[in-house]
N, C-alpha and C positions, 0 to 999 in steps of 0.2 A: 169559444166557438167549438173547439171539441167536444165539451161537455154537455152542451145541448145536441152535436152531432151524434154522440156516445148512447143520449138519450132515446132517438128515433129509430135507433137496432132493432131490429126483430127477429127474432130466430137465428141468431145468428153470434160465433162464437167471439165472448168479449174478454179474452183471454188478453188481449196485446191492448186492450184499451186504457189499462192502469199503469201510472206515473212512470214505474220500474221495466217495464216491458222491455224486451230487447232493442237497442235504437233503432238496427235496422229492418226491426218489424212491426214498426211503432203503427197502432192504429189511426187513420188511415195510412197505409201504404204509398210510397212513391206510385206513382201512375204514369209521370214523363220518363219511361226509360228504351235501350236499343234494347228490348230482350229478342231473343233466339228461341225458338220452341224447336224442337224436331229439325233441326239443322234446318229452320225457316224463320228467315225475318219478321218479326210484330211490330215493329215500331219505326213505319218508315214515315209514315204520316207527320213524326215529330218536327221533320225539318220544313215543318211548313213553319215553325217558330223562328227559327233557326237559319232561317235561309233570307236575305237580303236581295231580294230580287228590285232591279233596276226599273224594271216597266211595270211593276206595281206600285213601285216608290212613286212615281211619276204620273201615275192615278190621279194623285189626290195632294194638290199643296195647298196645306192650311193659311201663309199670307192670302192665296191668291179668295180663296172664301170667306176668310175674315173680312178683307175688302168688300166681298159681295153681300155680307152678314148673312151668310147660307144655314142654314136648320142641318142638323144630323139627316132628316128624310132627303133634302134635296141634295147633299152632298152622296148618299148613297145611291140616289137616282141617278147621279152622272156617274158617276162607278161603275155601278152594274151595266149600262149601255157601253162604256168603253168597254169593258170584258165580256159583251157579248160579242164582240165585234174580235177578237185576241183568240176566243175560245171557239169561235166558228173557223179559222182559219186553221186554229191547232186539230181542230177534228178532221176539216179536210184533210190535213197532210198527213197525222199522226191515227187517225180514228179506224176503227176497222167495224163496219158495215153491219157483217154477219155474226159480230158477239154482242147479241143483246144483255149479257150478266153485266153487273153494274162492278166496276172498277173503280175502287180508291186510287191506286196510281195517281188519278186527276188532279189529287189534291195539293202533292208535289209535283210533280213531272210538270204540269200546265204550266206552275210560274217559272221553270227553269227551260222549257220549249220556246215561252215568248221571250224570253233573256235570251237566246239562242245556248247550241250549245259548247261554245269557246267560252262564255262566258261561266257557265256552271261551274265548268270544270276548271278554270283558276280558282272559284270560290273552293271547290274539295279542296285543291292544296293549302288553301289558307286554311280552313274547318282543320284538316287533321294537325297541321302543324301547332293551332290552340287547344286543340283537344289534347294533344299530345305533353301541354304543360299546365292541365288544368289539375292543381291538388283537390280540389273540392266537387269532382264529381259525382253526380248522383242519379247519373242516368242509368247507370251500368247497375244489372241484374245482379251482379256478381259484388259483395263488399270487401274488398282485398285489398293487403297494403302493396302490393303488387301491379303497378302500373299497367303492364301486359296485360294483366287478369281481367283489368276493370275494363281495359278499354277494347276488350276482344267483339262484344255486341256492336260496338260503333263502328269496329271496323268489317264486321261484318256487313253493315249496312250501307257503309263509305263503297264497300267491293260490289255491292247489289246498286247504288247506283251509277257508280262508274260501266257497270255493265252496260248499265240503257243508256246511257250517254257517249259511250266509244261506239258503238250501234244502233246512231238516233233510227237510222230507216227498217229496223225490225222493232220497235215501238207497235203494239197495235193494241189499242188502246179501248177497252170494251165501252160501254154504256155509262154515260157521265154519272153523277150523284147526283140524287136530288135537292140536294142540300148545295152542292158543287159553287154557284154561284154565289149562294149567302156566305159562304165559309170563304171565297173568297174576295168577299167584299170586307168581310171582321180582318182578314188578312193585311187588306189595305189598309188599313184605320188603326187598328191593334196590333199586328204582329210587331210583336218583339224590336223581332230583327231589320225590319223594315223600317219601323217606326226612328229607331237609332242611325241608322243608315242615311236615311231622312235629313235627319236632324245633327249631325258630328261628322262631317267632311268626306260623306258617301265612301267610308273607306269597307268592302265586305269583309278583313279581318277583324278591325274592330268592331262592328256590327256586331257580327257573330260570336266573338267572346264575351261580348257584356250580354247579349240575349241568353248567353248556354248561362250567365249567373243568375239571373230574372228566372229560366226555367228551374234551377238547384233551390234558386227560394219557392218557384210552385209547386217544388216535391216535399216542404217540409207537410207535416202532420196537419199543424195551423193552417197553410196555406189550402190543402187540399179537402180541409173543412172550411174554409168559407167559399169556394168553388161552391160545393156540395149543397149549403144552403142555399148560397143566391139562386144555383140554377139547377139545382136536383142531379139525381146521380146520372150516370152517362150510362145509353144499355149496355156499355162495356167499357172497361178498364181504358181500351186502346182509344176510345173515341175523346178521355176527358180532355186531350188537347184544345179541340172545339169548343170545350167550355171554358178555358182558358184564353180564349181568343176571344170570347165574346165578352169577360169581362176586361179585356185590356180596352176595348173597345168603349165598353159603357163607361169604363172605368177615366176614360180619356188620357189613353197613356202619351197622344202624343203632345198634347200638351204640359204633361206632369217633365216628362223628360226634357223638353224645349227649356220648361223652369229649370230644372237642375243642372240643364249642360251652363244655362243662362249664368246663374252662383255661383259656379266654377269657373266661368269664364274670366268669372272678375276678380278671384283668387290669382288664376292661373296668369291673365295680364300682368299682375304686381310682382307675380315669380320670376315669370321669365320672357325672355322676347323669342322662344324655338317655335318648336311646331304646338301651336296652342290646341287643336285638336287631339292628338296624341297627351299633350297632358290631361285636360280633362278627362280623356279616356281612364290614362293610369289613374287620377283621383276616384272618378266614377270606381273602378274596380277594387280599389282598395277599400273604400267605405262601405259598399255592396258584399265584401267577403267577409265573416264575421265567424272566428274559430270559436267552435263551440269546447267552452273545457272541461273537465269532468272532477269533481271534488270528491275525496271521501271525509263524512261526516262519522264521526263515533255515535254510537246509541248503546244505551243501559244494560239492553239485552249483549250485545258484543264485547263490554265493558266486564259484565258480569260472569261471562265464559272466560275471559283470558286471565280472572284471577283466581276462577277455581282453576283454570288449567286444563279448561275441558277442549278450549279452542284459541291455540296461540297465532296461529295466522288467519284468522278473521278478515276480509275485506271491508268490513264494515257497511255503511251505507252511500251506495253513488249520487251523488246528485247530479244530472246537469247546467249546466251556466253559459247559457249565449250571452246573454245583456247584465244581468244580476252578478254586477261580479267587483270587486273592489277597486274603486279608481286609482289605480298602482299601475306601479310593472308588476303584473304576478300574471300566472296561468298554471290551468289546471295538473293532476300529473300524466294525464293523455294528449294535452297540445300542448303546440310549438311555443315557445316564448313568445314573445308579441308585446308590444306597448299596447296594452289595454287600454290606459288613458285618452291614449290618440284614436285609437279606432272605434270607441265607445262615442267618441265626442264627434266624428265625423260619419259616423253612422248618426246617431242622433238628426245630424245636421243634416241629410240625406234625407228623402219623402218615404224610405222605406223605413221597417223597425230599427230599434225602438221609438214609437211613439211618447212616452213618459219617460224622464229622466228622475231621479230622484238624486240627490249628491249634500252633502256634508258643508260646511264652511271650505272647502278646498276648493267647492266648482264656486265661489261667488264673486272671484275674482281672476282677471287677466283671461277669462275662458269664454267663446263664442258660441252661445246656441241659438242663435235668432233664427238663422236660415228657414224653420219651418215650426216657428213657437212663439206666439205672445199669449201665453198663457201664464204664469206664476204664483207659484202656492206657495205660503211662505210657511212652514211647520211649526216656526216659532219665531217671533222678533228681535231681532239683534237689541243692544242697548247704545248701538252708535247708529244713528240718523246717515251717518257716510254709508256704514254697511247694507244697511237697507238701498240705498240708490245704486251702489257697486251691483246687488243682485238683481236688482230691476236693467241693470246696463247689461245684463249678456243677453239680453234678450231683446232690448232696444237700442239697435243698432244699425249701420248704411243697408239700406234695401231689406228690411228687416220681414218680415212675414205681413205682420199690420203694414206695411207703407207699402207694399206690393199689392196688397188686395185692393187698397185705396185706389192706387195708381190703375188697377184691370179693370176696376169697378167704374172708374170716372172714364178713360181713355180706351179702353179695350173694344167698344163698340161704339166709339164717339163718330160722330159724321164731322165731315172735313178731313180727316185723318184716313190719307193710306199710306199701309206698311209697305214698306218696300223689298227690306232684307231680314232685320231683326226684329221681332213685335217688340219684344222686350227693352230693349235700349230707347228704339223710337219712342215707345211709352214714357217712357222716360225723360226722355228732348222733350215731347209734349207738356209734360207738366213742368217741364221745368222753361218751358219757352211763355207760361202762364202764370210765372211766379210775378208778385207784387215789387215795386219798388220799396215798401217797406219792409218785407219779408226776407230773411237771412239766410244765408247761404245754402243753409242747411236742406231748405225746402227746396224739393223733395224727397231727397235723399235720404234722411233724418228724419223729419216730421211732417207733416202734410197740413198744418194751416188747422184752423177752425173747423172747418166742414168733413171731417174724415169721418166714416161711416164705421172704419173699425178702428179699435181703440185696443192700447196695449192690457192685457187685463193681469188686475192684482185679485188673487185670494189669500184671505187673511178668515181662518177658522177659528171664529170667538164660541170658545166652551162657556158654557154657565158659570159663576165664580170664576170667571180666569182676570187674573192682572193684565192678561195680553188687549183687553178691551181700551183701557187706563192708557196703557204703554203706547197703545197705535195713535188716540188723538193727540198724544204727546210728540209720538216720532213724527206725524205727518206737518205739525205745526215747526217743528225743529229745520227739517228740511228745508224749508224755506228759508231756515236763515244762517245753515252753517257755512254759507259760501263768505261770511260777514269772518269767520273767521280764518279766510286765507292767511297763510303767513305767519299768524299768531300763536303762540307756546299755550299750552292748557285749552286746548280749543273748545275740548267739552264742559271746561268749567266754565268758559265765557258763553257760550252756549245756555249754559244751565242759566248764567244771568240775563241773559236777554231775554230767556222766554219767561222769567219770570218778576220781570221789573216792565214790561213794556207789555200793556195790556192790548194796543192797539201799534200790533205789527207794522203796520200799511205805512209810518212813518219812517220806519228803516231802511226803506227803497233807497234814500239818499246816502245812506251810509253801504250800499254793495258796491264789492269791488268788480267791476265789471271788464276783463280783457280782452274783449272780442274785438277784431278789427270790423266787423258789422258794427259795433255800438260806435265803433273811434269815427268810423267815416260818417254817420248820420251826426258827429257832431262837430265834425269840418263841416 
């Protein structure tokens, strides 16, 4: 994405657009930040992200239109008519007459006027007390290991809206935007913070600190190139928020998220009996923060200065490593220590990057990446038929990616069916209140019958001359029968005998050991 973005430059200095560039002025630049111009605020607009407002939550509840099986068009038609109705009142009280110049203010101030404003202002003191322990921000103009430093813009902005809120009634509020109502209708649909609010036990602290990481991943480089394609560049840096709202929106965050708290939930059940929203929160944020670490690589040229001795302390070559990194405990020598392992595997496991995993004989056992993957490419074929099923299981497993799509695809817009609290569980009780008296336990949970529309998938890359062609009709045919040698010493040699003494498999059905209490009870 940057590369074709890098592409489309015109005139324009491509100095910061190569690998090495400085990080914190990596082309493109952050664009969600509090900057300060002239001892004046730029960035107040951002806590439209940022901001968990009650009476826009309340807008729009996706059970209640799922029931109705509403279109994207008609759910934003009830929208907009309720916030004409919010924003005509706000202008009464707050609007002033005789300033016809168009004021942004609107964009924040409107959703925190209808919240009232007792409400706002417990939201600030949540907002700074998260801001106040977030390592990983990236809003701040300022990149310094200095706490104070970084977080002097935001609180510049924290003090600019406390202003207009310890003094709602000198608010005067010039000429809406024209834009005003559509932005806050992507608000309602897409915002961040709302959407999370929504959806994780309307708490505004929580909201607002998983929103402020969603926005540090809209500041990455990547991120703020595929803004830029989808929806072209903003006439100004300050406005790219709006385009970040409008793909949260197309993007359907609020159902991406409802899935994710949904896969936590059912983690978080097995952990613990506390406050099961506050865990999945901490899950959400720990798989969501992802330290980037910084390697140096040796090269020729650096190799070749320190033994004429022309240059003994060379830095050699940085590379960066967010995801690309060793599944160990290691990190770089600019971050923190961290168990890689774990946070590589539960970002994975997260709807956000990385999307591709790639891993060694180390990930194909005991290790779960279903959550959002049936996909499998196998690099090369093991020569035990076990090992091959081991790596196809971390991906097929309870509520797995394939049995979820199945399960939305079949029940998600079925008639007879309304949701009442959960979509997701209820879906769930649905198919499984449709399960067969012949059908095993498993279903739905595990496998979904005959009829599923998607299917786990195996890639297996046959090169021209490769033995791995040879190998696969052999492994897939093996599979089927190493379960024959539960129990039994030498299992691959007996293995090797059956497939090769019994030409007509479909006999040895009577010889598998089968321990399921499914198979015991169909034969009481």
């Amino acid at each position: 994405m940057l590369g074709k973005l890098v592409h489309q430059i015109k005139n324009q200095d491509k100095k910061n657009t190569g690998y090495f560039a400085d990080g914190s002025r990596r082309y493109p630049v952050a664009r969600l930040r509090f900057n300060v111009s002239n001892g004046e605020v730029r960035g107040m607009s951002l806590f439209a992200l940022l901001y968990p407002s009650k009476t826009l939550s309340d807008m729009y509840l996706p059970i209640e239109s799922l029931n109705n099986h509403e279109s994207l068009e008609v759910i934003e038609k009830s929208v907009r008519l309720k916030l004409k109705e919010k924003l005509a009142i706000i202008e009464e009280k707050y609007g002033d007459s005789g300033n016809n110049k168009e004021d942004a203010r609107w964009y924040y101030l409107a959703p925190m006027l209808m919240d009232g404003v007792i409400y706002a202002k417990h939201w600030i003191e949540d907002i700074v007390w998260e801001m106040n322990t977030d390592e990983e921000d990236t809003t701040s103009e300022v990149r310094s290991s200095s706490k104070d430093k970084r977080n002097k813009g935001f609180i510049a902005h924290i003090d600019k809206l406390r202003s207009y809120l310890d003094a709602p009634e000198e608010i005067h509020l010039g000429r809406k935007p024209e834009d005003l109502l559509e932005t806050l209708v992507n608000m309602v649909l897409g915002s961040p913070a709302i959407c999370i609010y929504r959806s994780n036990g309307r708490s505004t602290a929580r909201a607002t600190s998983l929103a402020k990481v969603f926005v540090n991943n809209f500041n990455l480089p990547e991120s703020t190139a595929i803004i830029d394609l989808a929806y072209g560049r903003c006439r100004d840096d300050n406005s790219h928020w709006q385009n970040v709202l409008k793909y949260c929106k197309d993007g359907c965050f609020q159902a991406m998220i409802d899935e994710y708290i949904h896969m936590l939930k059912e983690t978080a059940g097995f952990q613990s009996d506390g406050n099961q929203y506050q865990i999945v929160h901490d899950m959400m944020m720990d798989s969501l923060k992802i330290h980037t670490a910084t390697y140096i690589a040796d090269t020729y040229p650096d190799f070749k200065k320190r033994i004429n001795g022309a240059d003994r302390k060379s830095d050699g070559c940085r590379i960066r490593s967010s995801y690309a990194v060793g599944f160990t405990k290691d990190a770089g020598d600019n971050s923190k220590v961290v168990m890689r392992k774990e946070n590589i595997r539960n970002a994975f496991n997260s709807p956000m990057r990385p999307f591709v995993l790639a891993t060694t004989s180390i990930g194909q056992e005991g290790l779960d990446f279903h959550n959002y993957c049936r996909v499998i490419m196998h690099w090369n074929l093991p020569s035990n038929p076990i090992d091959l099923e081991q790596r196809e299981g971390r991906i097929n497993r309870f509520k797995c990616l394939a049995i979820r799509q199945n399960v939305a695809d079949k029940y998600g817009k079925a008639d007879g069916i309304t949701f009442k609290r959960d979509i997701w569980t209820e879906m769930f009780e649905a198919a499984k209140a449709e399960k067969q008296n012949d059908q095993s336990e498993l279903v739905p949970f595990w496998c979904f019958g005959k009829n599923q529309s998607v299917k786990i998938e195996r890639l297996v890359p046959m090169y021209p001359m490769s033995k791995d062609e040879v190998n696969y009709e052999r492994l897939i045919k093996i599979l089927s029968l190493y379960r024959l040698t539960l129990g039994q010493a030498r299992q691959e040699e007996l293995l090797e005998y059956l497939f090769k003494e019994f030409k007509d498999t479909s006999g040895l059905k009577k010889l598998f050991i089968d321990l399921s209490p499914f198979s015991k009870g169909k034969e009481g």
